[in-house]
C-alpha positions as CSV (number, residue, x, y, z in Angstrom):
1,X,-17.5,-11.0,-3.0
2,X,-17.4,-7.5,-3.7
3,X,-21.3,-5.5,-3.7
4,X,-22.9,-5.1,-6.5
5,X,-21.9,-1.5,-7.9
6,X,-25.0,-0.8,-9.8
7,X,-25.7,0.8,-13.0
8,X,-22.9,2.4,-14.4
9,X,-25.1,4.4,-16.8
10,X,-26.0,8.2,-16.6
11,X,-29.5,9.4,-17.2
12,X,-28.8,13.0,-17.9
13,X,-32.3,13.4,-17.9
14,X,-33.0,12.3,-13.9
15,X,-32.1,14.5,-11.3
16,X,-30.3,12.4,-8.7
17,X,-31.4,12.0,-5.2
18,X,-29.7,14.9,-2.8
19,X,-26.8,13.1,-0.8
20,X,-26.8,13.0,3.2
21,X,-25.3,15.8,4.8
22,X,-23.1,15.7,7.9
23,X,-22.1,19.1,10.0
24,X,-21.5,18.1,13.3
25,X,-18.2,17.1,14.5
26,X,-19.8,15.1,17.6
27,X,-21.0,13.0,15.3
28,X,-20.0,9.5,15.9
29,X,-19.0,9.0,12.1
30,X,-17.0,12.2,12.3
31,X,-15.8,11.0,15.3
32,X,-14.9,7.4,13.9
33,X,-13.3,8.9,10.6
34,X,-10.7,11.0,12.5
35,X,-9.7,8.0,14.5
36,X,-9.1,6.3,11.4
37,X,-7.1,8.8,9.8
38,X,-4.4,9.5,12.5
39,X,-4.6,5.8,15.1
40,X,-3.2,2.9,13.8
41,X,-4.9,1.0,17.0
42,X,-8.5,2.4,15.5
43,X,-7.7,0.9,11.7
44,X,-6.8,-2.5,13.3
45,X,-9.4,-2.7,16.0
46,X,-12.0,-1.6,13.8
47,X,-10.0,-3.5,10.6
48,X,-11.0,-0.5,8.2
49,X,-9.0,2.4,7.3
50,X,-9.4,5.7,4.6
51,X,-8.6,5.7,0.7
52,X,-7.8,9.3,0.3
53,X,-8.7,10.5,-3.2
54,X,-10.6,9.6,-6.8
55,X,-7.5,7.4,-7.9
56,X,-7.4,5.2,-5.3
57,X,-11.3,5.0,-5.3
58,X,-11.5,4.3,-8.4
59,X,-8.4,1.7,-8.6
60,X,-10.3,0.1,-5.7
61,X,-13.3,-0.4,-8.0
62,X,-11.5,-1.2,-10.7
63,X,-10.2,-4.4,-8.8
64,X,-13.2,-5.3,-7.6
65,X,-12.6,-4.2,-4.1
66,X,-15.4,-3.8,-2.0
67,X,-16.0,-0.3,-0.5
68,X,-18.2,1.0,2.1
69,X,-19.3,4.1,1.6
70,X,-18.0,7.7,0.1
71,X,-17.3,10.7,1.7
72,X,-17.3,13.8,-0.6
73,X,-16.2,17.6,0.7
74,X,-19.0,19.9,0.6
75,X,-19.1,21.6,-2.9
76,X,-17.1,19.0,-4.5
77,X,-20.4,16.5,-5.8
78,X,-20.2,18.0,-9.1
79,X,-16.1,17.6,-10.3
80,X,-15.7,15.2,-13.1
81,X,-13.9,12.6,-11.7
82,X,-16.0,12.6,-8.3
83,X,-19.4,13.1,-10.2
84,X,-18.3,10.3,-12.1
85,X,-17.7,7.7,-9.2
86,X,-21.3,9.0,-7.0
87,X,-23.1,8.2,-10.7
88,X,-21.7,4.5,-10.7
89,X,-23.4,3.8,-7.7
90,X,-20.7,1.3,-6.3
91,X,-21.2,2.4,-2.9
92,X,-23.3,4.8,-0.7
93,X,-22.4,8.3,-0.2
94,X,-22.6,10.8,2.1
95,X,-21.5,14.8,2.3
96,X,-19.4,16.2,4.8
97,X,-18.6,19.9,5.8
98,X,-15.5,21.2,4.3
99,X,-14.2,22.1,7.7
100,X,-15.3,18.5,9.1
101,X,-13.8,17.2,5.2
102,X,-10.8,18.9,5.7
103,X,-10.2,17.7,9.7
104,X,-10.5,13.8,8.2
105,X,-8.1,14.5,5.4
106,X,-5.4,16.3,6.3
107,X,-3.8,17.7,3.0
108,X,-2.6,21.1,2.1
109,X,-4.7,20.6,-1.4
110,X,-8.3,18.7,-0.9
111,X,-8.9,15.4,-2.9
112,X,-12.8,15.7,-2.6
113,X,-13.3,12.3,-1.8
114,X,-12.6,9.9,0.7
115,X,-13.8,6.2,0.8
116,X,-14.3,4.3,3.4
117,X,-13.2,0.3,3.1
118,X,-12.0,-2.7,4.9
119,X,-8.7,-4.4,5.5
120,X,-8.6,-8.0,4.3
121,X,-7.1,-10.8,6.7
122,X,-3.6,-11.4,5.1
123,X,-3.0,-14.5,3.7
124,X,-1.0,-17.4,5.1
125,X,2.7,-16.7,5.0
126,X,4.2,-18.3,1.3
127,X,7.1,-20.4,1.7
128,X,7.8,-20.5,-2.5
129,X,7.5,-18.1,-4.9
130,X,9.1,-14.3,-4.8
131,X,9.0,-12.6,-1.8
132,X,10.0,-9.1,-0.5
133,X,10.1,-8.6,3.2
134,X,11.0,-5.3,4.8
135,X,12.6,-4.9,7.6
136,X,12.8,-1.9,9.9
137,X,11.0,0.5,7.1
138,X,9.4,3.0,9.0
139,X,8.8,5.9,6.2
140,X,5.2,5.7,5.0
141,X,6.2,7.0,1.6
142,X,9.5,4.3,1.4
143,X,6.5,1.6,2.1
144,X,4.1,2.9,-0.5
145,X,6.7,3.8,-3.2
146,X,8.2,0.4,-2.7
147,X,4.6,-1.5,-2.7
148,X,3.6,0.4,-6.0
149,X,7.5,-1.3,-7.4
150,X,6.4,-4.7,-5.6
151,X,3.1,-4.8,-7.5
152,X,4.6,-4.3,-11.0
153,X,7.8,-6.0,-10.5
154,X,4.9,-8.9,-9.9
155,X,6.3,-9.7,-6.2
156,X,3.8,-12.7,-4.7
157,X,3.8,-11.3,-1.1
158,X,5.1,-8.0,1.0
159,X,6.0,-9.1,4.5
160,X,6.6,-6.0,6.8
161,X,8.4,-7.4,9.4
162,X,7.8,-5.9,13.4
163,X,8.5,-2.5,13.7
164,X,7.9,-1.5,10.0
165,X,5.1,1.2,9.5
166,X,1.3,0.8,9.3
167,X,0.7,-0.5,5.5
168,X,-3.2,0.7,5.9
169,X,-2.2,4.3,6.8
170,X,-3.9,6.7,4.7
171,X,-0.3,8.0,3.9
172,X,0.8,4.8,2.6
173,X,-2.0,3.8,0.8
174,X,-1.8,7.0,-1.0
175,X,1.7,7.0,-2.0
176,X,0.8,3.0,-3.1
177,X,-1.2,4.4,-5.6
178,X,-3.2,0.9,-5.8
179,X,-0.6,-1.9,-5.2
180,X,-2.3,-2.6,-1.6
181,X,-5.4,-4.2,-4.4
182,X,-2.5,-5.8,-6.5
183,X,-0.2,-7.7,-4.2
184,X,-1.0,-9.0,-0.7
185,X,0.9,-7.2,2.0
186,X,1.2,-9.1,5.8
187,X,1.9,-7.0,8.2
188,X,3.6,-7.7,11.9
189,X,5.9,-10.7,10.3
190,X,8.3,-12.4,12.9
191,X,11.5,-12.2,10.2
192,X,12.6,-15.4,11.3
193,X,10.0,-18.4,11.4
194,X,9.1,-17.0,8.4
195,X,12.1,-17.5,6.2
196,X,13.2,-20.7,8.0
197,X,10.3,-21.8,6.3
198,X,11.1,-20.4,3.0
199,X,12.5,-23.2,0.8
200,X,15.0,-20.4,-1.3
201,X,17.2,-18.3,-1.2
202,X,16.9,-15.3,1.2
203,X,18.5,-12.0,-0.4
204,X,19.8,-9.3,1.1
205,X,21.7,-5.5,0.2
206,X,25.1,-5.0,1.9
207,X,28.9,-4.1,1.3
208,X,30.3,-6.6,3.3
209,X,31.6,-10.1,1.1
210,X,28.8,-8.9,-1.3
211,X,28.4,-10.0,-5.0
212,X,27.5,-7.8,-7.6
213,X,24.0,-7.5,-8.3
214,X,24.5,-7.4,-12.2
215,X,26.1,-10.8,-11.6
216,X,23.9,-12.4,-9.7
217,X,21.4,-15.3,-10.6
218,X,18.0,-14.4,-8.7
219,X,15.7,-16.5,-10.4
220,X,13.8,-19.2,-8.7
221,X,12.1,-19.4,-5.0
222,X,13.7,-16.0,-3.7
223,X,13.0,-14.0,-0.5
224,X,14.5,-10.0,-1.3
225,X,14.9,-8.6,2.4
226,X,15.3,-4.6,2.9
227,X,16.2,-3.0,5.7
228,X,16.1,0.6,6.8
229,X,18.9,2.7,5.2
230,X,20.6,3.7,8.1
231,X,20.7,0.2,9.8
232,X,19.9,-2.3,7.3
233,X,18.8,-5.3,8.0
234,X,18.4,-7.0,11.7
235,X,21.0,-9.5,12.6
236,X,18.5,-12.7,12.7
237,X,18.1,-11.4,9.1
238,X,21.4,-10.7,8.1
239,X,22.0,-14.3,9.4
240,X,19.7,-16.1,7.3
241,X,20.5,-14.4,4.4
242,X,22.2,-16.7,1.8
243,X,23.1,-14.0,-1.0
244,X,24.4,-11.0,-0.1
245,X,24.3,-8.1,-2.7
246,X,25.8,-5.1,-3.6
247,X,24.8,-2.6,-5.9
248,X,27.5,-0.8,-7.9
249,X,27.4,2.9,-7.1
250,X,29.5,5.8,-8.4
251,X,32.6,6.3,-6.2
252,X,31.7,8.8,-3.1
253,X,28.0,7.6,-2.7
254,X,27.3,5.5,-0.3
255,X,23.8,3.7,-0.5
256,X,20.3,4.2,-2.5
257,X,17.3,5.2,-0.4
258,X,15.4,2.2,0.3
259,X,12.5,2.7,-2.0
260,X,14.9,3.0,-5.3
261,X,17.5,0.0,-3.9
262,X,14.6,-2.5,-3.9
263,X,13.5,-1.3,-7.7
264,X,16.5,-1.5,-8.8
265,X,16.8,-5.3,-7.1
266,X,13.5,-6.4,-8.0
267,X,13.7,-5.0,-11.7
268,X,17.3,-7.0,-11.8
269,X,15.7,-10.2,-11.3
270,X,12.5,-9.4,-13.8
271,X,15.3,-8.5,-16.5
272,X,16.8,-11.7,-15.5
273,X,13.2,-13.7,-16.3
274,X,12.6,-12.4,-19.6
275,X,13.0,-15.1,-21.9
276,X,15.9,-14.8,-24.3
């Protein structure tokens, strides 16, 4: 259960207790936060990683998704949309240097605001339902654009298959804009236990004996599998796969990135849900 996020009222009227401050770089929570930002190894060994920003902060608490503390950049306490969050009182706060801020978040234009959280122990593996599993996808913006699509196409599970980039990465929980507290994402999936357990149909995008998406019936248990754009999907993949796709293009274009083939997929299929 998330902690309880206090008092969401603002007494103009009471000054609010100074926050902590933190200066020194040799600090071990300096020290800890870095490691988070740029080591995959620290975010799973430690299983917590770095919301970067008031939207994904707030999103987090909007969800009901526990955080562990804030970090706000020196001079930044009294922005609207940051003063806003430290008055709710859903977690702790502390301050940090800008130049200690800026070394955690590594942007060209400061957020103000970083949050500090945990990373949930996925879920068992589904074997019904609508599934989308990527495969080889190793750009953190392709996974978050194509989480943020997953979550409001109303996908039941992302499986990122071996390979695939870190889905807790500050960079790809930013570009997810929220879907990570949406849909469940399971990370390091073996491709093919996993759909041999799937009692659908496993989909796939290609140009070889492909059917036309538009044409297509992908309703019912349905697993959508992506692959990177310059290789596709793996062969123990391509295997399995019992529909094979193709999306109509204009003449002289040869693919989609990966992020706008699997909306266009997934949205086919909502279309194709709609009653009526």
């Amino acid at each position: 259960m998330p902690p309880p996020r206090g008092d969401n009222r603002v007494f103009p009227f009471i000054r609010p207790a100074p926050l902590d401050i933190i200066r020194s770089r040799q600090n071990p929570v300096v020290k800890h936060l870095i490691k988070l930002a740029e080591q995959r190894r620290e975010r799973h060994t430690s299983q917590q990683t770095l919301l970067v920003g008031t939207h994904l902060a707030a999103a987090a608490r909007d969800a009901g998704w526990p955080l562990q503390r804030l970090f706000v950049r020196e001079g930044s306490e009294q922005r609207a949309e940051i003063a806003r969050l430290l008055a709710a009182q859903f977690a702790p706060a502390t301050v940090l240097a800008v130049e200690l801020f800026d070394a955690i978040e590594q942007l060209p234009s400061t957020t103000g605001l970083l949050a500090l959280t945990g990373i949930p122990e996925p879920p068992a593996l589904r074997t019904d339902g609508c599934c989308l599993l990527l495969d080889g996808v190793q750009d953190p913006g392709n996974i978050g654009s194509i989480l943020r699509t997953a979550a409001a196409a109303r996908v039941d599970q992302v499986w990122l298959a071996l390979g695939a980039a870190d889905a807790w990465s500050p960079k790809v929980l930013r570009a997810a804009m929220g879907a990570h507290f949406v849909v469940p994402v399971i990370e390091r999936v073996d491709p093919q236990p996993a759909l041999a357990a799937f009692i659908g149909r496993v989909a796939i995008t290609t140009l070889a004996q492909a059917s036309d998406l538009y044409e297509t019936d992908l309703r019912g248990d349905l697993v959508l599998a992506m692959g990177s754009e310059g290789a596709g999907v793996s062969d123990a993949v391509f295997q399995r796969a019992d529909v094979r796709l193709r999306i109509p293009m204009h003449p002289g274009v040869e693919s989609l990135n990966v992020g706008a083939a699997t909306a266009v997929c997934l949205y086919e299929r909502v279309r194709q849900l709609r009653p009526g």
